[in-house]
N, C-alpha and C positions, 0 to 999 in steps of 0.2 A: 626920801622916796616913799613911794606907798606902800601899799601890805603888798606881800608875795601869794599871786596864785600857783599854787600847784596842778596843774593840769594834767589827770590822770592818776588813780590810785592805787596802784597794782603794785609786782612785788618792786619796784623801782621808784614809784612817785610817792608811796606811801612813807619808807623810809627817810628819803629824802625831804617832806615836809615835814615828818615828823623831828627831824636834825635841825632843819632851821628853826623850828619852834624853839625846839630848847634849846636853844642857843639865843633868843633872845630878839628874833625877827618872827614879825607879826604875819601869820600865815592862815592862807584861806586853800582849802585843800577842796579840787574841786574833780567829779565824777558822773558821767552819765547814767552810770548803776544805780537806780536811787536806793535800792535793797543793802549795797553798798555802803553808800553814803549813811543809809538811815541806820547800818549798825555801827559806822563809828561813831556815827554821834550818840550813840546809847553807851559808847565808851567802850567799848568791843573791838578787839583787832579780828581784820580779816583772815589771817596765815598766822602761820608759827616760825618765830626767829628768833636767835639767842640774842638775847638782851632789849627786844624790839618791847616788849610789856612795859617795863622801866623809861625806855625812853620815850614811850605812847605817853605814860602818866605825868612825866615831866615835861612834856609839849601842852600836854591838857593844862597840866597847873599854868601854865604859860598862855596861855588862849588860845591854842590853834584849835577855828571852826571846820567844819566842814559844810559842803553843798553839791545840790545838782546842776549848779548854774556857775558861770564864772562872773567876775565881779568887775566892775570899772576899777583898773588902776594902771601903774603904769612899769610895772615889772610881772613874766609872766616864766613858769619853766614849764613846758611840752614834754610828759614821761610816757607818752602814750603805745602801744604795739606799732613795732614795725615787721611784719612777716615778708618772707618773698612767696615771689608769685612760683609755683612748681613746675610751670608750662617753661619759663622763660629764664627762671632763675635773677628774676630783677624784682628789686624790692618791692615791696606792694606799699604803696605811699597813702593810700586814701584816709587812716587813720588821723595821720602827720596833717594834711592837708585840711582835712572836716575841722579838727583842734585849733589851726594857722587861723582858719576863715572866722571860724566861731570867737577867739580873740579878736579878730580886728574888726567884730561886729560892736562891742564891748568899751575897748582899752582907751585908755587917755592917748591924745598926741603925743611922741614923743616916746613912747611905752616902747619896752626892752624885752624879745622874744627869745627868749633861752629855747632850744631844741634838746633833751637830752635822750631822747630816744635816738636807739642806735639806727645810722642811717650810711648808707651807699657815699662811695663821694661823688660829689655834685646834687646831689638831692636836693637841697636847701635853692641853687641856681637855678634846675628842671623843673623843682615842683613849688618852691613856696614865694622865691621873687616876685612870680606873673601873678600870683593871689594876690600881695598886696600893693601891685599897681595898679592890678584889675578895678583893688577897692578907691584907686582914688591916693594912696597914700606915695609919700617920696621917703622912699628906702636914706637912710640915714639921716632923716631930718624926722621927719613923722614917726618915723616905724625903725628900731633898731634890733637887726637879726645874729642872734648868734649861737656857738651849738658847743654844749660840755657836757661830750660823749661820759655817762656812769661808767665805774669800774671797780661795779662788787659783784660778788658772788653770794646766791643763797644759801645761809647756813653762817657764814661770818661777815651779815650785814652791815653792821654797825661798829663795827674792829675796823673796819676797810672804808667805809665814811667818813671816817673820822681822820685813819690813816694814810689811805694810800694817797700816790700822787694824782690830779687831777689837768686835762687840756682843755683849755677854752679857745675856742677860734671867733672873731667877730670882725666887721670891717673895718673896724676901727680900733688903734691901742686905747685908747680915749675909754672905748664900752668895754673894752676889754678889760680893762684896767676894775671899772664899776663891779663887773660881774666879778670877776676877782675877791672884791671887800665883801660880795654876800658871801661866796665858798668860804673864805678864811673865819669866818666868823665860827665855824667848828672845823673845818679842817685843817692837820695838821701837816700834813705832804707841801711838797711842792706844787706849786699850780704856775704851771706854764701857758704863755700866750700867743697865739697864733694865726693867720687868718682864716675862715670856715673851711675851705675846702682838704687844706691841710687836718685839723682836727677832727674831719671828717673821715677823713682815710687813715687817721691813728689808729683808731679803735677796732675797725674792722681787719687793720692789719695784726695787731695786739693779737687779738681771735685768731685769724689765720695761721697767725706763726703757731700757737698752741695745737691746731688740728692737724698740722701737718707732723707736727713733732708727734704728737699720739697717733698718726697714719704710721709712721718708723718705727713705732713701738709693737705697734700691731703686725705691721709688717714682719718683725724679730720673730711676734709670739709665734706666727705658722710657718716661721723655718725653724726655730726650734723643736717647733710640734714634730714638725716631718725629722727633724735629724736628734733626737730623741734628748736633746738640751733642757737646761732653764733658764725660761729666756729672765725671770726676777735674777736671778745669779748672774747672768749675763750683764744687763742692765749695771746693776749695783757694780759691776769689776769696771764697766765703760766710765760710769759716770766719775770715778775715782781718778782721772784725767782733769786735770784741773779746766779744760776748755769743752769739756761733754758733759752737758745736762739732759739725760733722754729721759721724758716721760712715763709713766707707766701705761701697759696694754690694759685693755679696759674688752667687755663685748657690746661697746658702740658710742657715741658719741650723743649726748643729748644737752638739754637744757636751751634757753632762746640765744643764744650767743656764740656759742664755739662751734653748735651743728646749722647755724642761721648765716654769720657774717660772710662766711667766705663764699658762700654763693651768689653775695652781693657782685662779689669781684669778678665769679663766672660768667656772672648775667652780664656782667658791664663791660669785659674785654675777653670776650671767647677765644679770641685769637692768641690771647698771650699767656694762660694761664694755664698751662698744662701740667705744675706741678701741686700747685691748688689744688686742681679739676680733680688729680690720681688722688691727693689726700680723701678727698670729700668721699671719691670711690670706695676709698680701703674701708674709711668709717663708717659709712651708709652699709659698706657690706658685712658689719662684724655682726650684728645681730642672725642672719644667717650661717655663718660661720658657726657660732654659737650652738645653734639648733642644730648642725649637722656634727657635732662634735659630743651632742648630748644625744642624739640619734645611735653614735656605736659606743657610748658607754651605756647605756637600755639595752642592746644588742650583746652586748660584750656580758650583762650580770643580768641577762635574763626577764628583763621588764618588756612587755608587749605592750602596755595600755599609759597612755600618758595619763591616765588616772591617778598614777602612782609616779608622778612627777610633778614637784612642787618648787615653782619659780620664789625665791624669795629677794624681796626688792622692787617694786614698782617704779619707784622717784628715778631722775634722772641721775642722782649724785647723792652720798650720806648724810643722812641726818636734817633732812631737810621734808618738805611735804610737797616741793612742785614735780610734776610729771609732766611737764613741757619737752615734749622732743625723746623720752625715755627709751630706751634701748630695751625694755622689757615689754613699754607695749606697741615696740616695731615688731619684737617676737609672735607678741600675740593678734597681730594685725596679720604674720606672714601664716599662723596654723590657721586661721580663717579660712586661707584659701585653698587649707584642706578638710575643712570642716572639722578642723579639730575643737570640742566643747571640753576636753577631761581635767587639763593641766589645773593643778593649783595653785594658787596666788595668795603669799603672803606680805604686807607691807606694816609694822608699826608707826610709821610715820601717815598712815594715809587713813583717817579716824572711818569713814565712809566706805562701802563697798563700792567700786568703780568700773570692776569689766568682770564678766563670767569667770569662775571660780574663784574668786575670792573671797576669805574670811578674817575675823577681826578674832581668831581665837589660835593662838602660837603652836597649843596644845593640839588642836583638830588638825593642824597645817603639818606638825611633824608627823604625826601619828599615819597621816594619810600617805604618804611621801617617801617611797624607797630611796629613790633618788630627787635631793634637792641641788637646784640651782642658783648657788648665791651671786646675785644680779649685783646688791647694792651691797657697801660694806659700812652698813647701818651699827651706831655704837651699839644697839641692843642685841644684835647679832653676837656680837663679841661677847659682853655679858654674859651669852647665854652658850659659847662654842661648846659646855660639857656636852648638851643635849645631842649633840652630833658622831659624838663618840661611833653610834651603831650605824648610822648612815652610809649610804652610798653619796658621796658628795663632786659637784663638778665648782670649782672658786674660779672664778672672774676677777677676783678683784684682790688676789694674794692676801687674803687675811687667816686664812684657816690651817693650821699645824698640823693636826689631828684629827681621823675621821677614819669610819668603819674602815673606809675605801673611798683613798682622797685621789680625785686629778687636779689640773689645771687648766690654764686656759693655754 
């Protein structure tokens, strides 16, 4: 077969061409960013991820090019954003569809359409069949479609590429089977085969099932709150049930997956999804919760000015640098709409300053900061828990022992 395009270079498409490089398939990694594009080719990664340097350099020594253009051949994989629409809660496809069109302006007959961007089930049926009949082509003889939904998480990209299990759905065992020998070629997992519409509603279920279990967690934290518990002490006595694994409480749900997928499912079956629907509620509402929790500890120890309030954590999740969907700037999206400018904001993972009050100095952020609010439970945080000794401290995310005057979430 031919070289492999990678279609889309973000925190999903990038990784993954960079795996098939080094591993030994010929890879063209292709992106409309030319800004983008033009820094990997200067040999530059765009984001920070453990172990992603090493295996950028080992893809390089291997050939994988990069471009702004996709290339005639006849294997292609689609990583590109899939958001939902917020009016309707259905996926917003035009991404999927621009990527579909633009391949089959390109590909050789015959050529093999990986989908790995997370999609709704039926998507691939609604939105990308009619494109390539529209062009002219016959689905399973000219054009072969199939979709192997990712399943990492940022921060341990390349541990969970390598390792976890993988589902490919395609019309045919036949393609499936194809698309198979390119995944194994570095992964280790299971890879299981199935038809699209199936592997399309894995992954979004995979997601859901996880939100709804952190909605149960959440839901613990604020009846412990109210009946003066812990709900970590809680948790940890449940879980020691050989058949309950319950999550940890968090103050919200972020990142493009776990706060994105299941609203594919609200969008697409209103009528049936009432335990979804209440999950997606509980999470969507912790970032308030949050704010009003840190509202009577200010009250309680005398702080008037959110001046003297310092978020710490921007990302949506540890140790990582994406702020896709972040629970700290739904906080800071909700003082907006009280004209609040004072809160502080600190993040080591986020090199750039990104929203009013933020600083790139650890020093100015505690100093400033009677009471902090730790958002993320960032290793640097840990490292550095002495600093907190004198603090008025509110912990989200059960990492902190110790502190002038500790609560919880």
């Amino acid at each position: 077969m031919g070289k492999l395009n990678i279609v889309g270079l973000g925190y999903i498409g990038l990784p993954t061409g960079l795996m098939f490089a080094a591993n030994g398939i010929e890879v063209v990694g292709t992106d409309l960013n030319k800004e983008l594009v033009k820094t990997l080719q200067n040999k530059k990664l765009t984001f920070e991820e453990n172990g992603l340097q090493e295996l950028f350099e080992k893809a390089l020594d291997e050939g994988i090019t990069f471009s702004d253009s996709l290339i005639k051949t006849d294997r292609y994989i689609i990583t590109v954003p899939t958001p939902y629409i917020k009016e309707n809660k259905k996926i917003e496809a035009k991404y999927v569809i621009a990527a579909v069109s633009q391949v089959l302006d390109v590909c050789e007959r015959g050529a093999i359409v990986v989908i790995e961007s997370t999609i709704s089930p039926g998507t691939i049926d609604k939105f990308v069949r009619p494109i390539v009949e529209e062009k002219g082509f016959i689905i399973g003889k000219d054009i072969h479609l199939a979709h192997a939904p990712e399943r990492i998480i940022p921060g341990n990209m390349v541990f969970e590429l390598k390792n976890n299990s993988r589902t490919i759905g395609a019309d045919s065992p036949e393609i499936a089977e194809k698309i198979k020998s390119w995944y194994k070629s570095f992964c280790d997992g299971d890879i299981v085969t199935t038809n699209i519409k199936t592997a399309e509603m894995s992954k979004v279920v995979e997601n859901t099932f996880r939100d709804i279990n952190i909605a149960f967690a959440n839901e613990l934290a604020k009846i412990c709150d109210r009946e003066g518990m812990n709900v970590y002490e809680l948790i940890k006595i449940a879980n020691k049930h050989p058949r309950v694994n319950i999550l940890q409480p968090g103050p919200g749900v972020g990142g493009h997956c776990i706060s994105v997928d299941p609203w594919f499912l609200v969008g697409d079956y209103p009528d049936i999804v009432d335990i979804i629907l209440a999950a997606r509620h509980v999470n969507d509402g912790m970032p308030d919760y949050v704010i009003g929790k840190m509202g009577k500890i200010m009250r309680e120890n005398g702080i008037d000015d959110l001046s003297e309030v310092g978020l710490y954590g921007l990302t949506y999740k540890e140790n990582v640098d994406d702020l896709r969907e972040s629970p700290t700037l739904q906080m800071l999206e909700r003082f907006k709409k009280y004209f609040v400018k004072g809160v502080n904001v600190y993040d080591p993972m986020v090199k750039e300053n990104k929203v009013l009050g933020q600083t790139q100095d650890f020093g100015e952020f505690i100093e400033k900061s009677k009471l902090i609010v730790v958002l993320v439970g960032h290793q640097h945080l840990k490292d550095n828990l002495d600093i907190l000794k004198s603090k008025i401290v509110l912990d989200t995310r059960n990492i902190i022992e110790t502190a002038g005057k500790l609560y919880k979430l």
